[in-house]
C-alpha positions as CSV (number, residue, x, y, z in Angstrom):
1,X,139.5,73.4,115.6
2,X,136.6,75.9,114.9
3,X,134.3,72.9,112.7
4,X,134.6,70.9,116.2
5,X,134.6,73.1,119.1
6,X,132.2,75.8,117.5
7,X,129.4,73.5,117.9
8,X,129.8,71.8,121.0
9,X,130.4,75.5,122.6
10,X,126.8,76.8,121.3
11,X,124.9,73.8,122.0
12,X,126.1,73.9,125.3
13,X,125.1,77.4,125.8
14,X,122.5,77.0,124.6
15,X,121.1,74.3,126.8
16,X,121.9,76.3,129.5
17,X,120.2,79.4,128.6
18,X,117.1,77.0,127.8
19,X,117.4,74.8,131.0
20,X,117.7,78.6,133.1
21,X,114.4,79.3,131.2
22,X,112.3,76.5,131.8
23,X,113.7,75.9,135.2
24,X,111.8,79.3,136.0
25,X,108.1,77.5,135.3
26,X,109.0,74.5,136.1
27,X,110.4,72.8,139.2
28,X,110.3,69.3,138.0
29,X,113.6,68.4,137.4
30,X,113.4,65.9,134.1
31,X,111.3,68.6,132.7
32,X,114.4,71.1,133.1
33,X,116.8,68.6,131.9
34,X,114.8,68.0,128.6
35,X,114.3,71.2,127.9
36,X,116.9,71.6,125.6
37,X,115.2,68.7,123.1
38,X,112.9,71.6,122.3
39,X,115.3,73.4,119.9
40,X,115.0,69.6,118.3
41,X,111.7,69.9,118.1
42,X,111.5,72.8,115.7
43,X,114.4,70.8,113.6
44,X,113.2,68.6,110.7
45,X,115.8,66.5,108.5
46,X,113.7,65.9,105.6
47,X,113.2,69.9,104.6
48,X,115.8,72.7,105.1
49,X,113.4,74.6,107.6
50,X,115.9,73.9,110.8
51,X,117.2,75.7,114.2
52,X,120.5,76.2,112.8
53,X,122.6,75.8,109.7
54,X,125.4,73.7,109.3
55,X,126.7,75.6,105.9
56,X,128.7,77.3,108.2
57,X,129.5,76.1,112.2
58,X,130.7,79.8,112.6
59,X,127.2,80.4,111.6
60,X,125.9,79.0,115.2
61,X,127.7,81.4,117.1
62,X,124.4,84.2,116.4
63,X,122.3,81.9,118.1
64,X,124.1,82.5,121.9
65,X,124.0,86.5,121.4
66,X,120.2,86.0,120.0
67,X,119.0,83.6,123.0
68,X,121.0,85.6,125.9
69,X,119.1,88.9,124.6
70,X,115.9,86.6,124.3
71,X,116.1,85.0,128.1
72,X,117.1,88.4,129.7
73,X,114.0,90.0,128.1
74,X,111.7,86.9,129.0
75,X,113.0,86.6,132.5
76,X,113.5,90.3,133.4
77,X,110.4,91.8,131.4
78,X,109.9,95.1,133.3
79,X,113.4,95.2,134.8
80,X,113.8,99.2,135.9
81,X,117.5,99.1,136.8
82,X,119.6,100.9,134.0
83,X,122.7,98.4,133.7
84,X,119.9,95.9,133.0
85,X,118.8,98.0,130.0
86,X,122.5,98.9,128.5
87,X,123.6,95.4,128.8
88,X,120.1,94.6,126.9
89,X,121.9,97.2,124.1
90,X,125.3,95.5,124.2
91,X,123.5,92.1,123.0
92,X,121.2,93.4,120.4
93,X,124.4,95.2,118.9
94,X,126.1,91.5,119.0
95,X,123.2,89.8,118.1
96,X,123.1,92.1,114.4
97,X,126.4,91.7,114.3
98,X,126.9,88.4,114.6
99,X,124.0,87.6,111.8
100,X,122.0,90.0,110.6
101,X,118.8,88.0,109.9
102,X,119.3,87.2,113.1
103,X,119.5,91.1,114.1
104,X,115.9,91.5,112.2
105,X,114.2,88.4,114.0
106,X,115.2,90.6,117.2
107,X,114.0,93.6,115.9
108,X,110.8,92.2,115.2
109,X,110.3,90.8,118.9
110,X,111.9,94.2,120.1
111,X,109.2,96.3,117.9
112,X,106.6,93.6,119.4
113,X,107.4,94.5,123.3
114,X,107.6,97.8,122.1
115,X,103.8,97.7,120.8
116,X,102.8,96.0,124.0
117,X,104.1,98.7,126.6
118,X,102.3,101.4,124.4
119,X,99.5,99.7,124.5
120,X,99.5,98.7,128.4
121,X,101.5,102.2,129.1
122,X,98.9,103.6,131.6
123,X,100.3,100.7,133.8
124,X,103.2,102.4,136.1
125,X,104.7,98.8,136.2
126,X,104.7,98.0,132.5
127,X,106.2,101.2,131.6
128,X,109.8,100.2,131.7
129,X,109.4,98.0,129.1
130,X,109.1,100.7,126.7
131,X,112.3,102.3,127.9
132,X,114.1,98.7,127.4
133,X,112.2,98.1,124.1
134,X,113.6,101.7,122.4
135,X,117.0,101.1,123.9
136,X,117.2,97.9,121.6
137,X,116.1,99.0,119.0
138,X,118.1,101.9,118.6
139,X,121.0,99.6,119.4
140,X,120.2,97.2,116.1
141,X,119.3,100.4,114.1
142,X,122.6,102.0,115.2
143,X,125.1,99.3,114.6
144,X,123.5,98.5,111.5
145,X,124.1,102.1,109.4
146,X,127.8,102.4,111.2
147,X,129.3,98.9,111.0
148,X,126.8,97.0,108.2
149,X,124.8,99.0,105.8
150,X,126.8,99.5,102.6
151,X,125.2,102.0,100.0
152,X,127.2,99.9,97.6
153,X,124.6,97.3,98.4
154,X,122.5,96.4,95.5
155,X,119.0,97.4,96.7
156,X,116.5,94.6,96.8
157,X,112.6,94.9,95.9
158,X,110.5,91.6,96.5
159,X,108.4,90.3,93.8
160,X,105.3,87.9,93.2
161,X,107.8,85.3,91.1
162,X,110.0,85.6,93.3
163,X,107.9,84.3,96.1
164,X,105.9,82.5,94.5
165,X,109.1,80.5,93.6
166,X,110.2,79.9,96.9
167,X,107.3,77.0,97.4
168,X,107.4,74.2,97.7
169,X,111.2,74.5,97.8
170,X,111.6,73.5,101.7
171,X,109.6,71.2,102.1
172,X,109.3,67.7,100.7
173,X,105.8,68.1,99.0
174,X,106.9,66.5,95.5
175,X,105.2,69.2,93.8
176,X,106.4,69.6,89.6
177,X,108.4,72.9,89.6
178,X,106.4,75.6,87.5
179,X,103.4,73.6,88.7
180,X,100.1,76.3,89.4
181,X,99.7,73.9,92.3
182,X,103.2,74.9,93.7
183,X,102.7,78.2,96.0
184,X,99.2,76.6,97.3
185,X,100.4,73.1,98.4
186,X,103.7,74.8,99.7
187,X,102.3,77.0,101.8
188,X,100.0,74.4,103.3
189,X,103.0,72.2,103.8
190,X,104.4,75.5,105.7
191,X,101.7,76.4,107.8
192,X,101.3,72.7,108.5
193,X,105.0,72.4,109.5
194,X,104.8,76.0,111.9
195,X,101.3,74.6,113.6
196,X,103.1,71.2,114.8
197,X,105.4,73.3,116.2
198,X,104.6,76.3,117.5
199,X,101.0,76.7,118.1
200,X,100.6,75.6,122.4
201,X,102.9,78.6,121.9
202,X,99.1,80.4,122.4
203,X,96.9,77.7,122.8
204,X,96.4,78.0,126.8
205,X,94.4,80.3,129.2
206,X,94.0,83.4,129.8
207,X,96.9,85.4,131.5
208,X,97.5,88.3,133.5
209,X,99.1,91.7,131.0
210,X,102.4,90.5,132.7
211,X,102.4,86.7,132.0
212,X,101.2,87.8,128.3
213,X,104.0,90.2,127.6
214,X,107.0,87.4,126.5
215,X,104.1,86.3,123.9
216,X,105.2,89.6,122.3
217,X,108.6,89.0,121.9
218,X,108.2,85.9,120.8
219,X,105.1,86.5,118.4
220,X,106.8,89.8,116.9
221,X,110.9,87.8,116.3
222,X,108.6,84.8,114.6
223,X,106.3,87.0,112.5
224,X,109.6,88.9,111.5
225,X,111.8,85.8,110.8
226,X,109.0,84.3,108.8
227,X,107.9,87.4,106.5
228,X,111.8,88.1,105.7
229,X,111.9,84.2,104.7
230,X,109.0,85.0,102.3
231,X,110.2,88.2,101.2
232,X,113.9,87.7,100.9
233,X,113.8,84.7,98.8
234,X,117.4,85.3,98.0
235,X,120.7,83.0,99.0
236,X,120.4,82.7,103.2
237,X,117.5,82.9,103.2
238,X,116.8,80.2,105.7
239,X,118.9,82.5,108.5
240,X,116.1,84.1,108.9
241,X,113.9,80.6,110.0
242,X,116.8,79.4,112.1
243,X,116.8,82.4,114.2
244,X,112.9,82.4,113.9
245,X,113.0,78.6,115.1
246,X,114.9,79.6,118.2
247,X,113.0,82.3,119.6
248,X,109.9,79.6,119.1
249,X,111.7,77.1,120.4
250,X,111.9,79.4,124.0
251,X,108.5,80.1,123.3
């Protein structure tokens, strides 16, 4: 039952959540409709860099708690009202929860917004964001050292062989492993692969500080996913790129 209905469930969610966003820019109503095709977009069958992964279906589920927290901070960016902010703690706790790379990309868009308001603070209106910004963070923080972090845990330092292994790995560059050509002609086949993607993320005019702040999020859950798919070259790694792929895809 799960292998079936797990799927349909979160793709159905999360159309919704991305049809709600759009349909807030845009009034054309093919353009809302379509919307959804643009978690496709950042999908690619040839490589295992995609929006989700289908190791798992129970491993989709992150996604909702991930987009939800995502959409309500996009939509509602300097939202004063207090319930607004606790329910903003009740998904980041879910979101970790439910995946933990997925709990980091979050962080990372949190800590971004969080960046923004302090630089921006003198603006009365903009202020609130901080406030919203700490909540969720301490949220993620929280819930990680009482319900995840194990000291059991074998502690984990990143190394150069290490990531210089992980390229060309993902991607389909046909590149000899051991090869000296490996970690430069992977990482152009990366960079190539996040430029086709995400970059009319930032490439349009000038904006107001509000209509910039969402950039934030969505710059600081990216940078986060991307660095811990670098630097965490370890099994699941790609978690960290599917939730990375989804906050771009709202982007």
């Amino acid at each position: 039952v799960n292998l079936v209905l797990v799927p349909i469930v979160t793709f159905l969610i999360l159309s919704l959540i991305f049809v709600a966003l759009v349909h807030k820019y845009w009034h054309l109503k093919w353009v809302v409709f379509l919307s959804p095709l643009l978690l496709l977009a950042t999908d690619d069958p040839s490589t295992i860099l995609r929006f989700y992964s289908n190791s798992a279906t129970t491993n989709l589920l992150p996604h909702i708690w991930l987009a939800a927290t995502a959409f309500l901070l996009i939509r509602f960016t300097f939202e004063r009202d207090w319930r607004f902010r606790l329910f903003i703690a009740v998904l980041s706790a879910a979101t970790v929860l439910g995946k933990g790379p997925s709990g980091v990309v979050l962080l990372g868009g949190l800590v971004g917004l969080l960046i923004y308001g302090a630089v921006f603070w003198r603006n009365r209106a903009i202020r609130p964001l901080i406030g919203t910004s700490v909540l969720g963070i301490v949220a993620i923080v929280a819930t990680y050292l009482l319900f995840i972090n194990d000291t059991n845990n074998i502690t984990y330092s990143p190394s150069w062989d290490q990531i210089r292994s992980l390229f060309p790995f993902p991607l389909l560059a046909d590149v000899p492993d051991g090869s000296k050509l490996a970690l430069p002609i992977g990482s152009l086949f990366f960079l190539t692969f996040l430029s086709r993607r995400f970059f009319l993320i930032f490439f349009r005019g000038p904006r107001s500080a509000f209509k910039s702040a969402p950039n934030w999020l969505i710059l600081g859950s990216c940078s986060a996913g991307m660095l811990s798919f670098v630097l965490y070259n370890l099994g699941g790694t790609q978690y960290f790129l599917n939730a990375a792929f989804t906050i771009g895809a709202m982007g």
